[in-house]
Predicted model as a PDB file, atoms N, CA, C, CB and O in Angstrom, pLDDT in the B-factor column:
MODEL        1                                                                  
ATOM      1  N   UNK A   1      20.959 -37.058-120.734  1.00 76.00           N  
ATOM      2  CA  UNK A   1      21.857 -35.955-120.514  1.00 76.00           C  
ATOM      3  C   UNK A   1      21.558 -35.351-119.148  1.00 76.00           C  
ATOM      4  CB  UNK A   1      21.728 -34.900-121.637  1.00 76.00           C  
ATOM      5  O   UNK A   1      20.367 -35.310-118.837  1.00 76.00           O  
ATOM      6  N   UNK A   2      22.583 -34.806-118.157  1.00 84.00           N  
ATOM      7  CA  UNK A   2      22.537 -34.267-117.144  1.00 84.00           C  
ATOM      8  C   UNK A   2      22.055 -32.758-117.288  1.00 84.00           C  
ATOM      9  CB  UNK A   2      23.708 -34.487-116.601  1.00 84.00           C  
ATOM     10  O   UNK A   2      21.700 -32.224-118.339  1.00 84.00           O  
ATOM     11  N   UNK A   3      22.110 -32.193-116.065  1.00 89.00           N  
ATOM     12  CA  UNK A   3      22.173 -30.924-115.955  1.00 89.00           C  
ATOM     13  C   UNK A   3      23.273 -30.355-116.217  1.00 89.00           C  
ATOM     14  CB  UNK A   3      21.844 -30.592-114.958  1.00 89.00           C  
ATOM     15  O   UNK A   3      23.523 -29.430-116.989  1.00 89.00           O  
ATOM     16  N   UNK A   4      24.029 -31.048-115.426  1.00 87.00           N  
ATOM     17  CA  UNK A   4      25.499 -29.952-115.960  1.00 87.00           C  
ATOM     18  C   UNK A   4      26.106 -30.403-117.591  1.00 87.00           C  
ATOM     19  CB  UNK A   4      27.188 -30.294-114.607  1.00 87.00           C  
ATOM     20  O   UNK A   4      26.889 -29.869-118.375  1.00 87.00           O  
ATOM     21  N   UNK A   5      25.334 -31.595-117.606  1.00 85.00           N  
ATOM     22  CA  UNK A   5      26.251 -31.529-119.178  1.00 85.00           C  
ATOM     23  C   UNK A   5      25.660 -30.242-120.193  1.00 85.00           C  
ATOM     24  CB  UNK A   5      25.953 -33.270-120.233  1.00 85.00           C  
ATOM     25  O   UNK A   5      26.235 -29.613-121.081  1.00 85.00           O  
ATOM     26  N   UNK A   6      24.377 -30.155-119.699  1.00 84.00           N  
ATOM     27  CA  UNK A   6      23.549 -29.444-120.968  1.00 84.00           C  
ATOM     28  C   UNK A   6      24.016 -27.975-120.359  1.00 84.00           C  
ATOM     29  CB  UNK A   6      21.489 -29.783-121.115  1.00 84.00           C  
ATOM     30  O   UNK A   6      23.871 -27.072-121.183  1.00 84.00           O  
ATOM     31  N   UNK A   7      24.439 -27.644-119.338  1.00 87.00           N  
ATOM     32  CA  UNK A   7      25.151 -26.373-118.826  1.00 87.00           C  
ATOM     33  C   UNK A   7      26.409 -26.045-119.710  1.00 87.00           C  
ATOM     34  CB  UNK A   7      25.629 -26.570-117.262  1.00 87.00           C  
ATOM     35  O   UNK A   7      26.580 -25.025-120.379  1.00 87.00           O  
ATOM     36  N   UNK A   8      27.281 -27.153-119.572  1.00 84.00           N  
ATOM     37  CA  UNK A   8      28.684 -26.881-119.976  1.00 84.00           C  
ATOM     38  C   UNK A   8      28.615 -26.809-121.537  1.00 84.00           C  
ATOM     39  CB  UNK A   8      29.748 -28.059-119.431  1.00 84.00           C  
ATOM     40  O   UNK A   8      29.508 -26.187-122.114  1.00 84.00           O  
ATOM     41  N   UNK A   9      27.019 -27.757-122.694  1.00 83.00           N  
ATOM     42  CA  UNK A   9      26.779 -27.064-123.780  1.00 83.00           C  
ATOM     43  C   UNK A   9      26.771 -25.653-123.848  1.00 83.00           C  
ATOM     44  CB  UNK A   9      25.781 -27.430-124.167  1.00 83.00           C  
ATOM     45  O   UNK A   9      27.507 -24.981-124.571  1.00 83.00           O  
ATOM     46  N   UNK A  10      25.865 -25.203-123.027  1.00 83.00           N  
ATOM     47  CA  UNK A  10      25.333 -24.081-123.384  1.00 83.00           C  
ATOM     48  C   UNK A  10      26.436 -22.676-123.226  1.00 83.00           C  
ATOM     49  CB  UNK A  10      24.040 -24.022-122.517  1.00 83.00           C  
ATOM     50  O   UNK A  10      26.354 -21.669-123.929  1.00 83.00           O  
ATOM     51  N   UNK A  11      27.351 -22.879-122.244  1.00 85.00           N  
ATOM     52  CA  UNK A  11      28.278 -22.067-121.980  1.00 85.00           C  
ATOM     53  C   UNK A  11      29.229 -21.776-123.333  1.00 85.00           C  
ATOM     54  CB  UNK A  11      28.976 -22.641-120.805  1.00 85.00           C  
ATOM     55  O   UNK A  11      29.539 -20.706-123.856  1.00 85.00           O  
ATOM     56  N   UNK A  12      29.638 -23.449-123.764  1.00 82.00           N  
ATOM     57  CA  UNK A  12      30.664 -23.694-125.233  1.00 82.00           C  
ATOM     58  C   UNK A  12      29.748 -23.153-126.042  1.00 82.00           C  
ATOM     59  CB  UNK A  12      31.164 -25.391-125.822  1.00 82.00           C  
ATOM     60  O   UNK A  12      30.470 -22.477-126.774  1.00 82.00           O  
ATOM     61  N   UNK A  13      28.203 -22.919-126.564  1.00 81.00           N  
ATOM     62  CA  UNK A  13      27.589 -22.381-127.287  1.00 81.00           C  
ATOM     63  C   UNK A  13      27.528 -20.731-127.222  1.00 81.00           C  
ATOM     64  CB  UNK A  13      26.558 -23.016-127.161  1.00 81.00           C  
ATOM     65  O   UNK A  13      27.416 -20.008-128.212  1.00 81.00           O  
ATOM     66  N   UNK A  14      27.598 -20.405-126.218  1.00 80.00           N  
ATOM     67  CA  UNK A  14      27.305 -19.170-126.020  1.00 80.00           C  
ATOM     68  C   UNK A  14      28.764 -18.438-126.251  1.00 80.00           C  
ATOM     69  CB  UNK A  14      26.601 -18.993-124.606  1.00 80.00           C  
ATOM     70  O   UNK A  14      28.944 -17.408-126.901  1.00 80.00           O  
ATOM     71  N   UNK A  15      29.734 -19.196-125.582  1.00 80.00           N  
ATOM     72  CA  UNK A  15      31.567 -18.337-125.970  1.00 80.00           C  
ATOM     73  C   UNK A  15      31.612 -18.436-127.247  1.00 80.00           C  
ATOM     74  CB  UNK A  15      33.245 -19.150-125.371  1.00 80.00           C  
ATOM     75  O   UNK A  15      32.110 -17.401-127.689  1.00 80.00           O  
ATOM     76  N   UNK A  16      31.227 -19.477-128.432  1.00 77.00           N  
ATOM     77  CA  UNK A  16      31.974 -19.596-129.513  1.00 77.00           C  
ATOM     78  C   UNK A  16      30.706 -19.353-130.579  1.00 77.00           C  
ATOM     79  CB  UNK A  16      32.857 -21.058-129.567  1.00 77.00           C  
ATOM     80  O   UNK A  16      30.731 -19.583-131.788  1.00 77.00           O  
ATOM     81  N   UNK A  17      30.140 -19.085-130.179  1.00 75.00           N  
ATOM     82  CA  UNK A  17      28.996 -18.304-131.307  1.00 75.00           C  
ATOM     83  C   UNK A  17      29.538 -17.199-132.403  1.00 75.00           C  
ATOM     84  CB  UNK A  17      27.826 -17.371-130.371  1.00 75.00           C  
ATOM     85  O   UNK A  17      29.777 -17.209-133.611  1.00 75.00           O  
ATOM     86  N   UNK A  18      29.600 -16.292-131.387  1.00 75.00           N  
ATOM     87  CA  UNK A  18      30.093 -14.828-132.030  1.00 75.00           C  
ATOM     88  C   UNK A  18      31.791 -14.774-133.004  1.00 75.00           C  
ATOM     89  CB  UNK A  18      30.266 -13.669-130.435  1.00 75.00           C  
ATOM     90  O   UNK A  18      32.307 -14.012-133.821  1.00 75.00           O  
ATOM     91  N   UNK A  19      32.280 -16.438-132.110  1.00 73.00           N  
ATOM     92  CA  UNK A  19      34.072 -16.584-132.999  1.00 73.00           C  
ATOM     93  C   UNK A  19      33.975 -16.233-134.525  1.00 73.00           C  
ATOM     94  CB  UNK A  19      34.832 -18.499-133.037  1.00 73.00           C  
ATOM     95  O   UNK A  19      32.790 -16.247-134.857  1.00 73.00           O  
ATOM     96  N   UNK A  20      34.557 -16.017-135.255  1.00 72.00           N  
ATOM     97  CA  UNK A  20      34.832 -16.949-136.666  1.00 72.00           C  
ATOM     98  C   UNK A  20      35.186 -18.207-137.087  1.00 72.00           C  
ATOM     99  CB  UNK A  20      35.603 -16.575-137.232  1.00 72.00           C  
ATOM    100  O   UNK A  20      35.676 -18.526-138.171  1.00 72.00           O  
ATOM    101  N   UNK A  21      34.823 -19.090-135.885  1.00 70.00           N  
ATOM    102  CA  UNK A  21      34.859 -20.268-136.192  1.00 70.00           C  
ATOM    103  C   UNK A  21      33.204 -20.978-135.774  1.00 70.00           C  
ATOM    104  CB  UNK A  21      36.187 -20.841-135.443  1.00 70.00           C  
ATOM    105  O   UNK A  21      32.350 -20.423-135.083  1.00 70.00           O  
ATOM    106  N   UNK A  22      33.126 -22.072-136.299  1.00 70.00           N  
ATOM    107  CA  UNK A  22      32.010 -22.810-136.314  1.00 70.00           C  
ATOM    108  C   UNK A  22      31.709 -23.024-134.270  1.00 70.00           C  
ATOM    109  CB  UNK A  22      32.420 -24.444-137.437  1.00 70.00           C  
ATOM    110  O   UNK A  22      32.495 -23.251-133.351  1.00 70.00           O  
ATOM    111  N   UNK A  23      30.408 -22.833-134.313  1.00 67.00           N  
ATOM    112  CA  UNK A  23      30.281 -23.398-133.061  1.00 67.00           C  
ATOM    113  C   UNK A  23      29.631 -24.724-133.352  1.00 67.00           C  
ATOM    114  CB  UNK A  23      29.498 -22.506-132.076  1.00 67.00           C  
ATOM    115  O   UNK A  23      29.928 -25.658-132.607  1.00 67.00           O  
ATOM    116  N   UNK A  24      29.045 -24.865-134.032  1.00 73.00           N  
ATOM    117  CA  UNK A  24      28.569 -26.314-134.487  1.00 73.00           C  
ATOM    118  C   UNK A  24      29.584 -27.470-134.320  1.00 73.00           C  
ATOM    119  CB  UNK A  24      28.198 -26.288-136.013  1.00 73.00           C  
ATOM    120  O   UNK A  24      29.347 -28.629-133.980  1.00 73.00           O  
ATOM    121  N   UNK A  25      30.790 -26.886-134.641  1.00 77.00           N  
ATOM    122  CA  UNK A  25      32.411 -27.645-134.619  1.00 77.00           C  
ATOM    123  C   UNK A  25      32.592 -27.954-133.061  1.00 77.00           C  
ATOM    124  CB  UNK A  25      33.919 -26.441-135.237  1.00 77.00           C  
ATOM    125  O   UNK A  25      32.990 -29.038-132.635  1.00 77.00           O  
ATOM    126  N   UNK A  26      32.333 -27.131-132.467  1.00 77.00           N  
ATOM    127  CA  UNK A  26      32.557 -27.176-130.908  1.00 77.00           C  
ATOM    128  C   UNK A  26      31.728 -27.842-130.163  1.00 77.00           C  
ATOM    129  CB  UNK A  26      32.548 -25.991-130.317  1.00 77.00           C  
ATOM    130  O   UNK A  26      32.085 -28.395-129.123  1.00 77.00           O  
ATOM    131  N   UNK A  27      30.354 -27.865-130.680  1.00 77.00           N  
ATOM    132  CA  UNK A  27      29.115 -28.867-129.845  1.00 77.00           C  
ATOM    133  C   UNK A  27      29.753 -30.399-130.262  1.00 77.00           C  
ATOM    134  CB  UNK A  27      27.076 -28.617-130.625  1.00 77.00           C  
ATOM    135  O   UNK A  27      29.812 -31.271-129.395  1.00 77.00           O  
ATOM    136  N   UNK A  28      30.173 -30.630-131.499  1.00 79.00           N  
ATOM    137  CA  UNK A  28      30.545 -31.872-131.999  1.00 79.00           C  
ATOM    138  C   UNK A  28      31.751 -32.642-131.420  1.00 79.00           C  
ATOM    139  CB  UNK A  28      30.748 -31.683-133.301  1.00 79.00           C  
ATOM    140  O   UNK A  28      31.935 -33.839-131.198  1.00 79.00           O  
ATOM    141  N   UNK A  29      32.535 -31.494-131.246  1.00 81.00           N  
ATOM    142  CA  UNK A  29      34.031 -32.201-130.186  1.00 81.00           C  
ATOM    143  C   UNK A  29      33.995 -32.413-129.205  1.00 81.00           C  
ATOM    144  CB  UNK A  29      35.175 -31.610-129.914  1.00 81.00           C  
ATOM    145  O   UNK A  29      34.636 -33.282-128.615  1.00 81.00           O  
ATOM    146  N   UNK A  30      32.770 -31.222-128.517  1.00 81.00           N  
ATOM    147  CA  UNK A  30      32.829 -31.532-126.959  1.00 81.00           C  
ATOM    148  C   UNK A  30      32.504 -33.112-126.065  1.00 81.00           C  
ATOM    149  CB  UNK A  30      31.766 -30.528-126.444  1.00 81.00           C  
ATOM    150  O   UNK A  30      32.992 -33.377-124.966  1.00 81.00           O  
ATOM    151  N   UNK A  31      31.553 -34.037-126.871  1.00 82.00           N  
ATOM    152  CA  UNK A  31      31.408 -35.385-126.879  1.00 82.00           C  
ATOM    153  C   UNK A  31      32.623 -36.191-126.129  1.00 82.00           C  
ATOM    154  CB  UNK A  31      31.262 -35.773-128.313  1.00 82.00           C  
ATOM    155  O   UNK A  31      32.775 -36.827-125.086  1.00 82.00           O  
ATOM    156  N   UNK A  32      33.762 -35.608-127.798  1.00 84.00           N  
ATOM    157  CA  UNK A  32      34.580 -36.304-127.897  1.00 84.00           C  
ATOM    158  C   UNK A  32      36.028 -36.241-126.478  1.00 84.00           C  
ATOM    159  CB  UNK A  32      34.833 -35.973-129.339  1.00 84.00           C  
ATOM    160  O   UNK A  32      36.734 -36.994-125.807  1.00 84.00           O  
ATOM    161  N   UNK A  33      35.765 -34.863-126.698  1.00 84.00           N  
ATOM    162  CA  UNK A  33      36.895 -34.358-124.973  1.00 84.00           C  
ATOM    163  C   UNK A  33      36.174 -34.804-123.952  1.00 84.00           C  
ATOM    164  CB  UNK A  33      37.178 -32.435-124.462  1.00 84.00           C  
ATOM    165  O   UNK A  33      36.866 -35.489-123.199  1.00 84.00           O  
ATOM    166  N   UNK A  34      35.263 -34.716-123.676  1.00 79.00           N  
ATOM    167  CA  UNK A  34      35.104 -34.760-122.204  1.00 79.00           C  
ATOM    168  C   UNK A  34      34.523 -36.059-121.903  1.00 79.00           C  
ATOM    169  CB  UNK A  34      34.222 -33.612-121.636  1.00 79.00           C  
ATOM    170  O   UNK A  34      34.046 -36.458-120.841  1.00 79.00           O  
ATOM    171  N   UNK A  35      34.674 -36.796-123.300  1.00 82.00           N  
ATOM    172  CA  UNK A  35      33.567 -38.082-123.108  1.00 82.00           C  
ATOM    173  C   UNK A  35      32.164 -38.453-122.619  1.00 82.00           C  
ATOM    174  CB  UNK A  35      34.021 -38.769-122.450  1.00 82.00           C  
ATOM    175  O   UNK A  35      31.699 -39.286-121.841  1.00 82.00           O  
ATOM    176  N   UNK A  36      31.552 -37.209-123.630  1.00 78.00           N  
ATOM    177  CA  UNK A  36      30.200 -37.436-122.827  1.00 78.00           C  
ATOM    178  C   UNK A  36      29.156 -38.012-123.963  1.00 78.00           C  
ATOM    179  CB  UNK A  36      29.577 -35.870-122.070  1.00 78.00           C  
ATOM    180  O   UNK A  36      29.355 -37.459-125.045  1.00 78.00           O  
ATOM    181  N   UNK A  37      28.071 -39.003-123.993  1.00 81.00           N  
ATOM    182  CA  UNK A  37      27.299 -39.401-124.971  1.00 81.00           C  
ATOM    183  C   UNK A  37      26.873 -38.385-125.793  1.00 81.00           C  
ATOM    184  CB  UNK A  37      26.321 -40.050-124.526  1.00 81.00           C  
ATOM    185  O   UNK A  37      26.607 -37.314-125.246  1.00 81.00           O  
ATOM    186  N   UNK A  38      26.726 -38.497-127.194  1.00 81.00           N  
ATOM    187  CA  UNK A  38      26.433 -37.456-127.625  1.00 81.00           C  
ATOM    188  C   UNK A  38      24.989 -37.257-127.731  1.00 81.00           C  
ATOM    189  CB  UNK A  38      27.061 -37.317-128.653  1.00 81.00           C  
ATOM    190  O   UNK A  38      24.357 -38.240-128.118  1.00 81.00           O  
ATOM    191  N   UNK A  39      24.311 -36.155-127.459  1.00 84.00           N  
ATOM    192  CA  UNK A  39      23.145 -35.794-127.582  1.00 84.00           C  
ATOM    193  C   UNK A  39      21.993 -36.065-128.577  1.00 84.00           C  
ATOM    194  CB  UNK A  39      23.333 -34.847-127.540  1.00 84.00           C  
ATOM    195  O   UNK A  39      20.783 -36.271-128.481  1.00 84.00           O  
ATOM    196  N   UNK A  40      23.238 -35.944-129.945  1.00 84.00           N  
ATOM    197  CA  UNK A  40      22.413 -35.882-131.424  1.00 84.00           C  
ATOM    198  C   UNK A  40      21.912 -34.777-131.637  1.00 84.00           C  
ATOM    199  CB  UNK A  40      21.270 -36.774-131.636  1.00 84.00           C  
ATOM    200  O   UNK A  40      21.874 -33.848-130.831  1.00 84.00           O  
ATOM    201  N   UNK A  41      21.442 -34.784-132.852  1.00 86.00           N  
ATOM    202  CA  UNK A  41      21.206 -33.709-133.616  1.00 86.00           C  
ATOM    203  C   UNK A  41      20.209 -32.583-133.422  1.00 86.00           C  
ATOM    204  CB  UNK A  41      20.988 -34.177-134.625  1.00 86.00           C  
ATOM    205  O   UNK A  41      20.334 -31.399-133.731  1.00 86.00           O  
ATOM    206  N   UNK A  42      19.295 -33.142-132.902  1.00 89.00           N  
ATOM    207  CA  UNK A  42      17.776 -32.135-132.254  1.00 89.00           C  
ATOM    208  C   UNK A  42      18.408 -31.248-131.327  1.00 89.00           C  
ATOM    209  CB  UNK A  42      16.363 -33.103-131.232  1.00 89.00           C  
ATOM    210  O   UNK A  42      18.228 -30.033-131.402  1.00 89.00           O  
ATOM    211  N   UNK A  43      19.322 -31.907-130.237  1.00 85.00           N  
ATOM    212  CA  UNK A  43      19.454 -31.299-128.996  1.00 85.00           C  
ATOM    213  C   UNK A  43      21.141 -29.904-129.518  1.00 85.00           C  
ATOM    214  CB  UNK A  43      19.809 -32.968-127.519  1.00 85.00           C  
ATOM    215  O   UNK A  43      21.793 -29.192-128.755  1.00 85.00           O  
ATOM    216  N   UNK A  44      21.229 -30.028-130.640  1.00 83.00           N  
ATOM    217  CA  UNK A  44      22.034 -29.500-131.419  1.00 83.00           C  
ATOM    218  C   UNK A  44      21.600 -28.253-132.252  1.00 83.00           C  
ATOM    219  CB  UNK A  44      22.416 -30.463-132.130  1.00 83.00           C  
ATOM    220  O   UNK A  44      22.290 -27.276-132.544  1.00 83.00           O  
ATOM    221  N   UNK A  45      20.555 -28.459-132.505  1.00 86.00           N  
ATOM    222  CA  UNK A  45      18.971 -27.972-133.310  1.00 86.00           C  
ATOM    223  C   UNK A  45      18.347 -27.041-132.267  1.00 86.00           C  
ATOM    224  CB  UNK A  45      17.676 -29.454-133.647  1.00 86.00           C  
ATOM    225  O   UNK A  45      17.527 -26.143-132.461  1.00 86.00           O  
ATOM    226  N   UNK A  46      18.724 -27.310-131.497  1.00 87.00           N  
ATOM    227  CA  UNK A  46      18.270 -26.314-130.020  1.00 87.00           C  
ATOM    228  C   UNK A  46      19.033 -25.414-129.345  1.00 87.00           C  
ATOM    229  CB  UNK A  46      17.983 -27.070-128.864  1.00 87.00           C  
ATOM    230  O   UNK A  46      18.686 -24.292-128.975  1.00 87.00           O  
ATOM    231  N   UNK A  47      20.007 -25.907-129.211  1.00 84.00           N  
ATOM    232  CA  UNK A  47      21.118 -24.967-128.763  1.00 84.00           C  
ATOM    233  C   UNK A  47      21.017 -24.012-129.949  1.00 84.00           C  
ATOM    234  CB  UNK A  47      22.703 -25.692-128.542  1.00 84.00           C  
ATOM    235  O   UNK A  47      20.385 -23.042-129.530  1.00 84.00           O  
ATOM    236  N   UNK A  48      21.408 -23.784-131.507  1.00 82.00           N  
ATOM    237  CA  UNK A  48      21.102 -22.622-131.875  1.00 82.00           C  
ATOM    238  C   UNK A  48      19.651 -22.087-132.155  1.00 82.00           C  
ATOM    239  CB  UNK A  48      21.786 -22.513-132.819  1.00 82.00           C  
ATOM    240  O   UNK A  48      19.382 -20.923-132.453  1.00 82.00           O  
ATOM    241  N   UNK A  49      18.915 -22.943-132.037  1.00 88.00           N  
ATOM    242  CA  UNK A  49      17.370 -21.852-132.476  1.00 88.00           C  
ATOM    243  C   UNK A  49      17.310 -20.932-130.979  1.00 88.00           C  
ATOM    244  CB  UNK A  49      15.337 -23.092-132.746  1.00 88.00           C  
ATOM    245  O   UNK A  49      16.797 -19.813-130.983  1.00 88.00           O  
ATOM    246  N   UNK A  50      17.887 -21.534-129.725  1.00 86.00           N  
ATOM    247  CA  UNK A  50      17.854 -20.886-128.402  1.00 86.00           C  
ATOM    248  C   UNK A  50      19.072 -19.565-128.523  1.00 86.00           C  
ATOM    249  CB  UNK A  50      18.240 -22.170-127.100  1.00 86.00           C  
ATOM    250  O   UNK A  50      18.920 -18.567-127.819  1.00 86.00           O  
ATOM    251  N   UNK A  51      20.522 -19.700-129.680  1.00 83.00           N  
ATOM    252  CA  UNK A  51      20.754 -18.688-129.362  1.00 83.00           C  
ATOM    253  C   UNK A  51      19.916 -17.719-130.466  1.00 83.00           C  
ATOM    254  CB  UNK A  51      22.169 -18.632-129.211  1.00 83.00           C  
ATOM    255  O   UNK A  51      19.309 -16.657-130.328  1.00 83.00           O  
ATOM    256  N   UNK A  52      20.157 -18.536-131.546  1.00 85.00           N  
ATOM    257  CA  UNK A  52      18.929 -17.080-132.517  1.00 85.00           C  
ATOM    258  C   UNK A  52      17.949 -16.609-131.660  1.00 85.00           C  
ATOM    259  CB  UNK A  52      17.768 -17.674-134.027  1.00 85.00           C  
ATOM    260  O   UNK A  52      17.507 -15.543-132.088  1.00 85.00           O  
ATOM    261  N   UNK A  53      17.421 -16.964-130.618  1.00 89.00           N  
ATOM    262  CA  UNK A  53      16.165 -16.366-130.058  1.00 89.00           C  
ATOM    263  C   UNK A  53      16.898 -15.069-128.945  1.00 89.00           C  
ATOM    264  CB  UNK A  53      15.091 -17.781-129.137  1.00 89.00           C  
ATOM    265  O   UNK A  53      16.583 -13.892-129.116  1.00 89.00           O  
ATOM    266  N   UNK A  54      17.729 -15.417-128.006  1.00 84.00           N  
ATOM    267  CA  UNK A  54      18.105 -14.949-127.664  1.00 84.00           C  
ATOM    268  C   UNK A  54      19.695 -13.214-128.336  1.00 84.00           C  
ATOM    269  CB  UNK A  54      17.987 -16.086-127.053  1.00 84.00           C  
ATOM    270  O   UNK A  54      19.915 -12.083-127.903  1.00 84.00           O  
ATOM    271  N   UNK A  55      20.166 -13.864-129.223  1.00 82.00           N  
ATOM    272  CA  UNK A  55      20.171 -12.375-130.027  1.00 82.00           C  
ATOM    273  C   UNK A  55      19.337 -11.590-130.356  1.00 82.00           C  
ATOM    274  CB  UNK A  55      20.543 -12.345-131.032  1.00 82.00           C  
ATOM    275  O   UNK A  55      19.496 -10.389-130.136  1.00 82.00           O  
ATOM    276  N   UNK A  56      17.956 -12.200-131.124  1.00 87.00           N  
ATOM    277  CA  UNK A  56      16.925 -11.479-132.006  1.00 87.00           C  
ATOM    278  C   UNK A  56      16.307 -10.980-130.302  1.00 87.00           C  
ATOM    279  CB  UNK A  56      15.702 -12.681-133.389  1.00 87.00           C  
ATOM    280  O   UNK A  56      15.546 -10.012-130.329  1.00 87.00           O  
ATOM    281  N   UNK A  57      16.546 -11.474-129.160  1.00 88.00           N  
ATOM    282  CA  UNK A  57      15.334 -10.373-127.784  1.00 88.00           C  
ATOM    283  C   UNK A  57      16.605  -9.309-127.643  1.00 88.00           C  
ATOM    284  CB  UNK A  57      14.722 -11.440-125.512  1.00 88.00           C  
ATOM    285  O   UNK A  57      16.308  -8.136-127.874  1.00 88.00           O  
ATOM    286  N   UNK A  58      17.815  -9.552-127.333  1.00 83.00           N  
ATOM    287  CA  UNK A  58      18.588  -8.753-127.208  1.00 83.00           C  
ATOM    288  C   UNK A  58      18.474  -7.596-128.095  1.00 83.00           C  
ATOM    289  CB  UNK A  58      19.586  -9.316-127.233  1.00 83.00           C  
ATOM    290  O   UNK A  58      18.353  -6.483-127.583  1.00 83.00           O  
ATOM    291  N   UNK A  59      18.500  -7.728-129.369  1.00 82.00           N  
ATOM    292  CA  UNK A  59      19.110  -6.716-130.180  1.00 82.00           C  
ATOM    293  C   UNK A  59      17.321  -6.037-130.489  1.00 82.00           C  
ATOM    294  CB  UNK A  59      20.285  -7.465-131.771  1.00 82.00           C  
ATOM    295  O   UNK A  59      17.348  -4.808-130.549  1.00 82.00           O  
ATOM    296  N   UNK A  60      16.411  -6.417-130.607  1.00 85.00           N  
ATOM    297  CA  UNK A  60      14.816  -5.661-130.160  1.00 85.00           C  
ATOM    298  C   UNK A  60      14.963  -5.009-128.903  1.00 85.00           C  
ATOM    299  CB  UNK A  60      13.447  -6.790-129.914  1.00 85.00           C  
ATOM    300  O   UNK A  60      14.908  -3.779-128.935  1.00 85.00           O  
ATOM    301  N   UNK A  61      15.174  -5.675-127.579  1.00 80.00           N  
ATOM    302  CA  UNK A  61      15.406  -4.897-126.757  1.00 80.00           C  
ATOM    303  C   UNK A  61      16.479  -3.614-126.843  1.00 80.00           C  
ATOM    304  CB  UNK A  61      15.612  -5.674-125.930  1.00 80.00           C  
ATOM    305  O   UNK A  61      16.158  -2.584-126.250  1.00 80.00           O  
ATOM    306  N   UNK A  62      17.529  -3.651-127.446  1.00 81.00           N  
ATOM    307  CA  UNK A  62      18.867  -2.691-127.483  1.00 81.00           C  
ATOM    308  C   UNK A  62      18.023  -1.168-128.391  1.00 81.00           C  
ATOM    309  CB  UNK A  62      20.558  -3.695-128.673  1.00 81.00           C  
ATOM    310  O   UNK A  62      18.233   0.016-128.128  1.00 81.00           O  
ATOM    311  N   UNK A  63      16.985  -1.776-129.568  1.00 69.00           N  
ATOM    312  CA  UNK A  63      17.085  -0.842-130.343  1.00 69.00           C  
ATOM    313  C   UNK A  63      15.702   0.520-130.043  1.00 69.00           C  
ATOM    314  CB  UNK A  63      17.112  -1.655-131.778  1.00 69.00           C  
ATOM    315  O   UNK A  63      15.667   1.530-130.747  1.00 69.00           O  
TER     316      UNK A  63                                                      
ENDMDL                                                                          
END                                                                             
């Protein structure tokens, strides 16, 4: 995986988190649109334990 691919994850992770729709749905299609190899599942496994980490500093920091 590149740099920018794991960029353009993290961006689709970060907009569609907060949706009411699955972002999990969105890491899985993005493969498929833009034709990029898919990562698999760990690197999937990461993108959200990275955003849970990053809400849980935010919202400690906020309070």
């Amino acid at each position: 995986m590149t740099l920018w691919m794991a960029i353009v994850y993290g961006i689709i992770q970060g907009l569609t988190e907060f949706l009411p729709v699955s972002s999990s749905g969105h890491l899985a299609l993005l493969p498929f649109i833009y034709e990029f190899k898919d990562p698999g599942i760990f690197f999937d496994l990461a993108m959200h334990v990275g955003t849970a980490l990053a809400v849980g500093i935010t919202s400690i920091k906020m309070s």
